[in-house]
N, C-alpha and C positions, 0 to 999 in steps of 0.2 A: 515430598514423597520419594524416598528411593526404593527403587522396583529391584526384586529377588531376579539370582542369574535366570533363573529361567524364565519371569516377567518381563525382565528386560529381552529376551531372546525374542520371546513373541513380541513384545513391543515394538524393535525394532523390523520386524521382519512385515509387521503393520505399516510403518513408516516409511520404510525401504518401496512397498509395494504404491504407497500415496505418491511418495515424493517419485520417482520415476516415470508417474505418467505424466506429470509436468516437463520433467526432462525429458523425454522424446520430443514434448511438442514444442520446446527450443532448440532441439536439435532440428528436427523438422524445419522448424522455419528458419533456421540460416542457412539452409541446402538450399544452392537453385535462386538464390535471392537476385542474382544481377538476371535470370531470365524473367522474374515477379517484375522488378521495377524495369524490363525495359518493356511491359506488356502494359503496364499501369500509368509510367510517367508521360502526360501529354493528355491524355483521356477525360474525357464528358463522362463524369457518371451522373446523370441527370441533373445537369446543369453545378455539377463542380470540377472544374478541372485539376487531373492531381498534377502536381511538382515534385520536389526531390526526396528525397525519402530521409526521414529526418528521425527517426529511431524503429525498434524490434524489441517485438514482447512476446512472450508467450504466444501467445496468439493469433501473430499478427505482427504489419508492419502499421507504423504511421509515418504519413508525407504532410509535407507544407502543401496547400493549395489555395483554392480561392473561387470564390460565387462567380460564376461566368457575368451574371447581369451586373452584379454593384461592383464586381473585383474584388472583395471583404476577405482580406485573408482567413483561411481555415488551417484546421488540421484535419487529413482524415484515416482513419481506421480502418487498416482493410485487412481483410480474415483469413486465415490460410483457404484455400479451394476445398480442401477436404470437408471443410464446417460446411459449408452448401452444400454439400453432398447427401447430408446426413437431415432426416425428416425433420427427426426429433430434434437436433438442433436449429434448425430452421425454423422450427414453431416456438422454441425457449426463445430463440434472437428475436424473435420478433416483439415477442412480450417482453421482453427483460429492456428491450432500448427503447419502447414505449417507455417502461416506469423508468428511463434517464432523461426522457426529454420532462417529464413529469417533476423532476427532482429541481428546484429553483430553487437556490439559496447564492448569496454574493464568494462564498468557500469552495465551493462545488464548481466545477468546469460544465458549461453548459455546453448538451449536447442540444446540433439542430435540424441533423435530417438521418435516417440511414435509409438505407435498401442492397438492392441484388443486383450487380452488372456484370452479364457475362459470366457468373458461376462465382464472382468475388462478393462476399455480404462486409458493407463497409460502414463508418459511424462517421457522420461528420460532427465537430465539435468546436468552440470557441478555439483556435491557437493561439496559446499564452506566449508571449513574448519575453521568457526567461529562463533558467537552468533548474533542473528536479536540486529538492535539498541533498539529495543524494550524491552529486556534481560539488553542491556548496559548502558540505561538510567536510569535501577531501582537501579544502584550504584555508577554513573559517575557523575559528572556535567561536564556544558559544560561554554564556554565563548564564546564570539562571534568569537575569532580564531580558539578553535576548531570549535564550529559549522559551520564554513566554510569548513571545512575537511570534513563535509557531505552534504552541498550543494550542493557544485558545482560539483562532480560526480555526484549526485541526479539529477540537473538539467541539465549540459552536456547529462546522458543517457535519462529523459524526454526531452528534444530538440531532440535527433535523431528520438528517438519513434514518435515521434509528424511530424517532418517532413516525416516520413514512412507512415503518414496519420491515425498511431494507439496511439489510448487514453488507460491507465495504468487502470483508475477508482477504482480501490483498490489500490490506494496511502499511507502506513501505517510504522511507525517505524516497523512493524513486516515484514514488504515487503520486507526492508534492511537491507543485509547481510555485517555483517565486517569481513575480513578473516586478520590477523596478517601473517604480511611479511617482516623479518629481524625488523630494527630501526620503521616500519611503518606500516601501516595498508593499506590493498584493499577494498572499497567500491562497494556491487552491489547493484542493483536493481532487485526481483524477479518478477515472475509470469507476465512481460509486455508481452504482448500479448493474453491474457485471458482476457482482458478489450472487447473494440472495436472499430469497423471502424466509426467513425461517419459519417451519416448520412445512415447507414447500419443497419437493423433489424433482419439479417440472421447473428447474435453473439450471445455467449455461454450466454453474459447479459439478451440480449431477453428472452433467454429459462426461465427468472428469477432465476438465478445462483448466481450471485451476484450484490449486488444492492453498494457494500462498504460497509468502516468499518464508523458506526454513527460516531464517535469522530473526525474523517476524512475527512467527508462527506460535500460534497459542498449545497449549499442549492438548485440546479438546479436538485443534483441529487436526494438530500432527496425529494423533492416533483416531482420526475416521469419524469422529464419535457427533453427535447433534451439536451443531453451535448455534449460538445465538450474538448479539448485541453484543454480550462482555469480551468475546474473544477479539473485537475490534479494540476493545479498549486496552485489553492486552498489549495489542500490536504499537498503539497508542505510549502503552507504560515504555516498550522497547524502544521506539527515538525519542522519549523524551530523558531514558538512559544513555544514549551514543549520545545525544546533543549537551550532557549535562558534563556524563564520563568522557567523549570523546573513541568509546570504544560499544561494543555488543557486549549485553551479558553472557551470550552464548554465542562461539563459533568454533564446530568440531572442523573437524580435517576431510570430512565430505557432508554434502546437506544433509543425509541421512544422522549422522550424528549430533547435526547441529540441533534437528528437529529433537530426537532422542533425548537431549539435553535440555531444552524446554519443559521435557515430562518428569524428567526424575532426579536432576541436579538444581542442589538449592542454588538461587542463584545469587553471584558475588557480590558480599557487600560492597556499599561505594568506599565504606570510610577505610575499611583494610586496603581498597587501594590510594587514596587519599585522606590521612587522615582529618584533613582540614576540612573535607565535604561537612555541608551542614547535617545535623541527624536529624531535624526535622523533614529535609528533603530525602534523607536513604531512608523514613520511615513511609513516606511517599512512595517511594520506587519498590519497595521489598510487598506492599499491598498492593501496588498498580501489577505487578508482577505476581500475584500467587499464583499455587498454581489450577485452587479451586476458584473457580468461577462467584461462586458464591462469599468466597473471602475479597475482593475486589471489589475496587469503587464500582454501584452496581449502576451508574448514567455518567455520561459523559460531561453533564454539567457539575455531576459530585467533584468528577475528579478534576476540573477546572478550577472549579470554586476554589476545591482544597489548594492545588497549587498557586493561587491567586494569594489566598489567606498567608502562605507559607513566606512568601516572598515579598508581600507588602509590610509584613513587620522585621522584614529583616533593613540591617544596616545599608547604606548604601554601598561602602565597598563589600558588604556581602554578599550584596545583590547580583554588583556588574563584577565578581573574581570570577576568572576562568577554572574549574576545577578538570580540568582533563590532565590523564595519566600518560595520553598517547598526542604527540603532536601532529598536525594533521599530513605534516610530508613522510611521517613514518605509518600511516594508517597502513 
């Protein structure tokens, strides 16, 4: 779909106003950050002591910690001060991390306590013991065998979620966590359950928390509009494009654009940048990637299977060639 100049004006000017309120609230939270953790680190929040602070979201920071009684290392989630302030987010947080601890699948990062200390609303959760694929991709490549190794948990844990009735909507290589385990590796999925209920307005989305990561971003969600299930699976077609290309199909020169480009530019084929890609797999990626919802694997086990099917009849040097266009110390 390419949008008329003046389509594209309102469009963007839709997208400019979504994607902004996210930027404030990572501006927000890197302000003042060493007076957060020196008020947080050390602290009993009902029986979990936090430690160091070990990344910043959106939202929020997360620290290493750990159960005061057993010692069990943790990770925990703690909210900008502002989100407590606020009623209505106070009553989404409460519900929305009820349906996370609800959420059990072996994909999925189990959440196991939250609450309010002190004006901070925090999530405590399994801490996984490894790097986001986001970290692993800036020195890895992939083949279509490995990238199978991150599918199909990806899309196994989005198939349960989805049938729980909850959308992920921040679908990102930074979402997923790889923990090393003997000969092999563990794949999760974080933060599901901070998305929402579709067809529900009473989620932490609403309060305008988060709208997604641009580079991610389905074009349903960059322009405001209802989403559902598929636009995870979008986000889904999108690393399993950087993991196959070694690049994004879209990345403007500010998020605004980048989102922009999600809606109205077709996106690149794999084989014009590699002609050797397989065309069974850019037939994959060009449908995981539409930009109607309804053109799109419409379950997450469709679009596993399919990629299953794709790559189990192929050769084996088919399988394990690296098709990336971009090496990953030039990303």
């Amino acid at each position: 779909m390419i949008l008329s100049a003046k389509n594209r004006a309102s469009s963007l000017a839709v997208i400019y106003s979504n994607i902004m309120i996210n930027t404030k609230m990572r501006i927000a939270n890197c302000k003042g950050i060493t007076t957060v953790d020196s008020q947080l680190t050390g602290q009993n929040l009902n029986g979990y002591i936090v430690g160091q602070n070990i990344g910043i979201g959106g939202m929020g920071r997360v620290y290493q910690g750990y159960e005061a009684e057993t010692q069990t290392p943790v990770a925990i989630k703690v909210l900008l001060p502002e989100y407590a302030e606020d009623d209505n987010f106070r009553a989404r947080f409460w519900r929305e991390t009820e349906l996370m601890i609800s959420l059990r699948h072996p994909h999925i990062v189990p959440v196991y306590a939250y609450g309010n200390w002190n004006g901070y609303l925090y999530i405590v959760m399994q801490l996984v013991k490894g790097p986001s694929l986001e970290r692993i991709i800036q020195h890895q490549r992939f083949s279509p065998l490995t990238a199978w190794q991150i599918i199909r948990p990806m899309a196994d844990a989005l198939g349960y979620g989805h049938e729980q009735n909850v959308i992920h909507r921040d679908l990102k290589t930074g979402n997923i966590l790889i923990e090393p385990r003997g000969q092999g590796n563990h794949v999760y999925l974080s933060d599901f359950g901070l998305g929402k209920r579709p067809g529900m307005d009473t989620t932490l989305t609403a309060a305008g928390v988060s709208v997604g990561t641009p580079e991610y971003m389905a074009p349903e969600v960059a322009m405001g509009t209802p989403a559902d299930h598929r636009s995870d699976l979008y986000s889904l077609g999108v690393i399993l494009y950087e993991l196959l290309l070694g690049k994004l199909p879209f990345l403007g020169v500010n998020p605004q654009m980048t989102a922009l480009a999600h809606v109205d530019q077709p996106v690149p084929h794999p084989r014009m940048l590699n002609n050797q890609f397989p065309l069974r797999l850019q037939n994959l990626l060009l449908q995981a990637l539409a930009k109607n919802p309804g053109a799109r694997y419409q379950t997450a086990d469709e679009l596993r299977q399919a990629y299953y099917e794709i790559v189990k009849t192929m050769d084996e040097d088919t399988r394990r060639t690296c098709y990336w266009v971009t090496p990953p110390a030039n990303r």
